[in-house]
C-alpha positions as CSV (number, residue, x, y, z in Angstrom):
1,X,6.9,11.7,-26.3
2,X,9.1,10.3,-23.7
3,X,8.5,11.5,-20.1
4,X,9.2,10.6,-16.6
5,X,7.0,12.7,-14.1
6,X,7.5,13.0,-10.3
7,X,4.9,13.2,-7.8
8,X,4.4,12.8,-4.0
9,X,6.7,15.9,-3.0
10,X,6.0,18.0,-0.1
11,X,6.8,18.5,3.9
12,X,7.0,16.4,6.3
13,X,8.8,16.4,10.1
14,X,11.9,14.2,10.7
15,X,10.6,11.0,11.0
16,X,8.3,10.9,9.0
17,X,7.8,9.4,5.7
18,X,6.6,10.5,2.1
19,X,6.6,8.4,-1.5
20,X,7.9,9.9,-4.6
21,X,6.0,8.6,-7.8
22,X,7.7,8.5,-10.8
23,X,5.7,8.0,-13.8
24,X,6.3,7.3,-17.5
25,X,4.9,7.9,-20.4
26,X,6.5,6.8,-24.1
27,X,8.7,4.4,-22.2
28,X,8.4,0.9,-20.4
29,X,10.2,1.3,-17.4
30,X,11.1,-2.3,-17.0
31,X,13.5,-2.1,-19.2
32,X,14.9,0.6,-18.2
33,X,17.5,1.2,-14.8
34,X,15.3,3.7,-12.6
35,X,17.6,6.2,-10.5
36,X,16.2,8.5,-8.0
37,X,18.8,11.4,-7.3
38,X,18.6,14.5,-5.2
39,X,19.6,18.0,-4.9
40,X,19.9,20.1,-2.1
41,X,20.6,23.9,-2.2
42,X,24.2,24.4,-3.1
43,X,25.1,21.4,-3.1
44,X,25.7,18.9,-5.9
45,X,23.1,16.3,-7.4
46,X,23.6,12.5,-5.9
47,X,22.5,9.0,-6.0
48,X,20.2,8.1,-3.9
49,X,19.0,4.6,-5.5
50,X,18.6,2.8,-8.2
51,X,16.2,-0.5,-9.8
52,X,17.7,-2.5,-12.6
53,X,15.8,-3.4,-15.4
54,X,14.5,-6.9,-15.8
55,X,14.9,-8.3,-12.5
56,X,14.3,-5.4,-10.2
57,X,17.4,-5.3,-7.8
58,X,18.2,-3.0,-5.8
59,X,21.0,-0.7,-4.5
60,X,20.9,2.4,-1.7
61,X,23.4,5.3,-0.9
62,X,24.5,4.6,2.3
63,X,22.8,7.9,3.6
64,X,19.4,6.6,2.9
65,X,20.3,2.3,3.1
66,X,17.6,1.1,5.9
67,X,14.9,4.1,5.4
68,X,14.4,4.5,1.8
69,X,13.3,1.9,-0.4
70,X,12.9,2.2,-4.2
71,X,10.1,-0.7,-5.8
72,X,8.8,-0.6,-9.6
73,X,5.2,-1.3,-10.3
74,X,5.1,-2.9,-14.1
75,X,1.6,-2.6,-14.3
76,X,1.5,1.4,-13.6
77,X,4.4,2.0,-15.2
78,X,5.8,3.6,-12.7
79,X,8.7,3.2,-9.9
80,X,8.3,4.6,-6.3
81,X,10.6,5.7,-3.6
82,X,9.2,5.2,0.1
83,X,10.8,7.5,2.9
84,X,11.1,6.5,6.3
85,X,12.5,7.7,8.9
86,X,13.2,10.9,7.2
87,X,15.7,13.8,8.6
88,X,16.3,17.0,7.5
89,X,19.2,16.0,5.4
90,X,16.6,14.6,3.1
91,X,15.8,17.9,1.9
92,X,16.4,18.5,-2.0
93,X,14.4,18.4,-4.9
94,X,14.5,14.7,-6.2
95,X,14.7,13.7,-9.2
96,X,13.9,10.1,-10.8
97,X,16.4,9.1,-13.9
98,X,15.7,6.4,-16.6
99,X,18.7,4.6,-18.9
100,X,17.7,2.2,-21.6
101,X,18.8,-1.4,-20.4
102,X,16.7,-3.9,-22.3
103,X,18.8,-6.4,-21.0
104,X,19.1,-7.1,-17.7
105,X,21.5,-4.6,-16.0
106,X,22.2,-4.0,-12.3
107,X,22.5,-0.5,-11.4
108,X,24.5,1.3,-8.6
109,X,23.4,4.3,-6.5
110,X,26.8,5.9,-6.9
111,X,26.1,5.4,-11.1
112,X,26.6,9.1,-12.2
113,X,24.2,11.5,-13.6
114,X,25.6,10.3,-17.5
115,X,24.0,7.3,-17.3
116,X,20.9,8.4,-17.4
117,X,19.3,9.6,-20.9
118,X,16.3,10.6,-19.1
119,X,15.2,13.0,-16.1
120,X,11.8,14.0,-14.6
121,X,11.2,17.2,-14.0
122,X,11.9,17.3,-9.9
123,X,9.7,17.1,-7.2
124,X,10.5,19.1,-3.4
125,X,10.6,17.7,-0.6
126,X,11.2,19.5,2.5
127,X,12.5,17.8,6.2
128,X,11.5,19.9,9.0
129,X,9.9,20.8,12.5
């Protein structure tokens, strides 16, 4: 069964930092472009960033370029998105996507939510003092 799995949600206060886990199971993730998108109350689901399979580059929305970075560990299977520096702008539920790219494919953080064929379930995280 294919499934991506988010973890690492929660609360923290602006300017401080959290990491999203996003786990697979029934897929290798390396070949595979990794987006993390987001979703805050009424508002619609965006880009945040993206790794491209193979080589691992990166790309950032500009919202979150300098605080967030997105890194892929081959051995666990899993990607991870560390946030730094975070505001309460950051809150949404955030989601980690996965599109089968067994070649290498760069991605783009402003790629669209149809590129993806795969979606975690969501994990919260809330910005706030």
């Amino acid at each position: 069964q294919l499934q991506l799995v988010e973890s690492g949600g929660g609360s923290a206060q602006p300017g401080g930092s959290l990491r999203l886990s996003c786990a697979a199971s029934g897929l290798i993730l390396k070949y595979y472009v990794i987006g993390w998108f987001r979703q805050a109350p009424g508002k619609a689901r965006e880009g945040v960033s993206c790794i491209s399979s193979r080589d691992g580059s990166t790309n950032y929305a500009d919202s979150v370029k300098g605080r967030f970075t997105i890194s892929r560990d081959n051995a666990k299977n899993t990607v991870y998105l560390e946030m730094n520096s975070l505001k309460p702008d950051d809150t949404a539920v955030y989601y980690c996507a996965a599109d089968w790219s067994p070649s290498p494919t760069i991605c783009s953080a402003a790629d669209g939510e149809r590129r993806y064929e795969y979606w975690g379930q969501g994990t919260q995280v809330t910005v706030s003092s």
